[in-house]
LUMZAVEX-993563 format. One record per residue (C-alpha): y, x, z; residue number from 1. Coordinates in steps of 0.2 Angstrom, whole numbers, plus 5000, padded with zeros to 4 digits. Layout:
N
<rec c2="Y" c1="X" c3="Z" pos="NUM"/>
...
END
This chain:
103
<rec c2="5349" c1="5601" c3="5785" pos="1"/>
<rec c2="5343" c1="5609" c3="5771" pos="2"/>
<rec c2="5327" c1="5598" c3="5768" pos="3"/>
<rec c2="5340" c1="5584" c3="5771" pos="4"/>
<rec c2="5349" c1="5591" c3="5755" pos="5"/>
<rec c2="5333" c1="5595" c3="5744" pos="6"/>
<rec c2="5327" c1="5577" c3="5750" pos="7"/>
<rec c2="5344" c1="5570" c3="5742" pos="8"/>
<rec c2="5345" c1="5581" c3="5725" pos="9"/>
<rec c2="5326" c1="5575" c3="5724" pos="10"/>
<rec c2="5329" c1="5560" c3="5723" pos="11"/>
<rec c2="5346" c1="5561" c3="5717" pos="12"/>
<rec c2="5337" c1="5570" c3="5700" pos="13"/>
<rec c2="5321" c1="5556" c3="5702" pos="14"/>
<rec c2="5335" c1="5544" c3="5699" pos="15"/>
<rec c2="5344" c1="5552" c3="5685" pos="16"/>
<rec c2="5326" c1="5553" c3="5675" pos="17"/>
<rec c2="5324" c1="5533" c3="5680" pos="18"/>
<rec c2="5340" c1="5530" c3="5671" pos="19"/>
<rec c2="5339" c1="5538" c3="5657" pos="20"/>
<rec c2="5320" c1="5531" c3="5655" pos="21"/>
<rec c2="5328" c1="5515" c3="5658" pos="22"/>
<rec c2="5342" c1="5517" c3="5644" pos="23"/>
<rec c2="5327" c1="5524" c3="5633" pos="24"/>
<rec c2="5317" c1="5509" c3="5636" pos="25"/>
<rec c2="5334" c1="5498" c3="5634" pos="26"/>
<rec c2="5336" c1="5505" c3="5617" pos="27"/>
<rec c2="5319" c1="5503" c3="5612" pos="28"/>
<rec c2="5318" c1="5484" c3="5617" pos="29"/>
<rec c2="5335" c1="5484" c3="5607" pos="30"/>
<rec c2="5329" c1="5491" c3="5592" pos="31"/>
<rec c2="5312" c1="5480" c3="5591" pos="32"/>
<rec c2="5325" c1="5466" c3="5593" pos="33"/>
<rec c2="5337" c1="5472" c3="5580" pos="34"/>
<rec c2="5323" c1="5472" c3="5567" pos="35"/>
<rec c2="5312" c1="5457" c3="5574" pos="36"/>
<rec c2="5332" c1="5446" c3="5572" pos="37"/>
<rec c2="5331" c1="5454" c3="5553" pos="38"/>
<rec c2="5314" c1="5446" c3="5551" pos="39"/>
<rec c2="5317" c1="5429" c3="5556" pos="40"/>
<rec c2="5335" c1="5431" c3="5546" pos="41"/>
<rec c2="5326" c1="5436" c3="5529" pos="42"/>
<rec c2="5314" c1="5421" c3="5533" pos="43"/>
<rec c2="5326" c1="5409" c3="5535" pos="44"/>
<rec c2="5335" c1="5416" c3="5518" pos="45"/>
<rec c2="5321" c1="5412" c3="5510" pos="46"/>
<rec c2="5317" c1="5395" c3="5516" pos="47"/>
<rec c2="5334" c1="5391" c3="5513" pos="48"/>
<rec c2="5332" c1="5395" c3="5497" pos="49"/>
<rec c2="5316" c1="5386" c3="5492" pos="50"/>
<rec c2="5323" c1="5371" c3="5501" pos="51"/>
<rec c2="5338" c1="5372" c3="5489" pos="52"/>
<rec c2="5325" c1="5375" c3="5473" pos="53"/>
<rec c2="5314" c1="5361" c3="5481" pos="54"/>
<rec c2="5326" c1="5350" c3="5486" pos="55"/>
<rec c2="5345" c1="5350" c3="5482" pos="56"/>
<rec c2="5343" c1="5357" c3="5463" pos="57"/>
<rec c2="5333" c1="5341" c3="5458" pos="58"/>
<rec c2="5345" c1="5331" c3="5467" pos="59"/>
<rec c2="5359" c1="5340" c3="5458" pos="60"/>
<rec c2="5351" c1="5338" c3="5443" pos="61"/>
<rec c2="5348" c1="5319" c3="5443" pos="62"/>
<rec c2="5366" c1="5316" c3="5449" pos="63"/>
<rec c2="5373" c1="5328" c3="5433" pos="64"/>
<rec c2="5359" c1="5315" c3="5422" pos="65"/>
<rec c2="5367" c1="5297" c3="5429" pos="66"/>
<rec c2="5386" c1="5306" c3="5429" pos="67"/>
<rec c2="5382" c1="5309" c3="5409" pos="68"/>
<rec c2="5375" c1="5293" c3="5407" pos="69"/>
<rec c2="5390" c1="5284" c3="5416" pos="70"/>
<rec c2="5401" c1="5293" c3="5403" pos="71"/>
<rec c2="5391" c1="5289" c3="5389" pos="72"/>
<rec c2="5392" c1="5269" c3="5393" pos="73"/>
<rec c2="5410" c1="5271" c3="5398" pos="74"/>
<rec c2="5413" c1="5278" c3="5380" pos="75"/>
<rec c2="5404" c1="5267" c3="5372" pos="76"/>
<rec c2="5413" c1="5253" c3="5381" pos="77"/>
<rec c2="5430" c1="5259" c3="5376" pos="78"/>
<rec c2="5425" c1="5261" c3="5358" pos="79"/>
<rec c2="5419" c1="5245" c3="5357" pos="80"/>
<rec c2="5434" c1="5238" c3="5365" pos="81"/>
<rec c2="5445" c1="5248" c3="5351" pos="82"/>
<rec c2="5433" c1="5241" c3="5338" pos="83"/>
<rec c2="5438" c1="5223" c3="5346" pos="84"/>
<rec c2="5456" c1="5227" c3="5345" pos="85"/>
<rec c2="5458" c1="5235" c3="5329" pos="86"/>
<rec c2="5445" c1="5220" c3="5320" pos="87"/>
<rec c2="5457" c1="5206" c3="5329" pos="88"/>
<rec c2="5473" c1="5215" c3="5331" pos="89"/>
<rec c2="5482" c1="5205" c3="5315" pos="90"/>
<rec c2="5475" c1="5189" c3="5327" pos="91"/>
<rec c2="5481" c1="5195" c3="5344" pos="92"/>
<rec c2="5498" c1="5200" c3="5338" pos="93"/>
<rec c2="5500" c1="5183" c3="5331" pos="94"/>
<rec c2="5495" c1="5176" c3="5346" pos="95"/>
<rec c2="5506" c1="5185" c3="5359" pos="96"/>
<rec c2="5522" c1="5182" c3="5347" pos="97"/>
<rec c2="5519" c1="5165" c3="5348" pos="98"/>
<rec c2="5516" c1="5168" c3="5367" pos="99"/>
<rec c2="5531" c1="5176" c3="5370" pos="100"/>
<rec c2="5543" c1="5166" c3="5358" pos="101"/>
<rec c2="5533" c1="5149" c3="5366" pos="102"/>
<rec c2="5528" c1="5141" c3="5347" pos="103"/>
END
């Protein structure tokens, strides 16, 4: 029975030394995924953020240029309307009192 016992702490110990090659190896693989997921992370940071210098800050920028411009024409708009109002006001007051009072 005692070659029976050695046979099983044999392979008992063989088994051990397998796991904890496994679970060396596992941590390995781990690591080398760890660092290869950091890689393509950075990479995608940067393309990211040549697409936004590429792509969306011209885009921003054109929009911020019409958005000026569409303020500037609504200005000039309302100022030529004040200029309208305050040019032919003594004439539109005349004609809305004689509107309103039906003359």
């Amino acid at each position: 029975m005692k070659p029976e016992l050695e046979q099983i702490v044999s392979c008992d110990e063989n088994a051990r030394a397998e796991v904890l090659a496994a679970q060396q190896e596992a941590g390995r693989i781990e690591q080398s995924a760890r660092k290869e997921a950091e890689k393509i992370e950075a990479e995608l940071e940067k393309r990211l953020e040549q697409t936004r210098k590429d792509e969306i800050e011209p885009m921003l920028r054109e929009a911020q240029t019409r958005a000026q411009k569409i303020e500037a024409d609504a200005r000039s708009y309302m100022d030529r309307l004040k200029s309208g109002i305050e040019t032919h006001r003594e004439e539109i007051l005349t004609q809305f009192l004689s509107r309103a009072l039906g003359t």
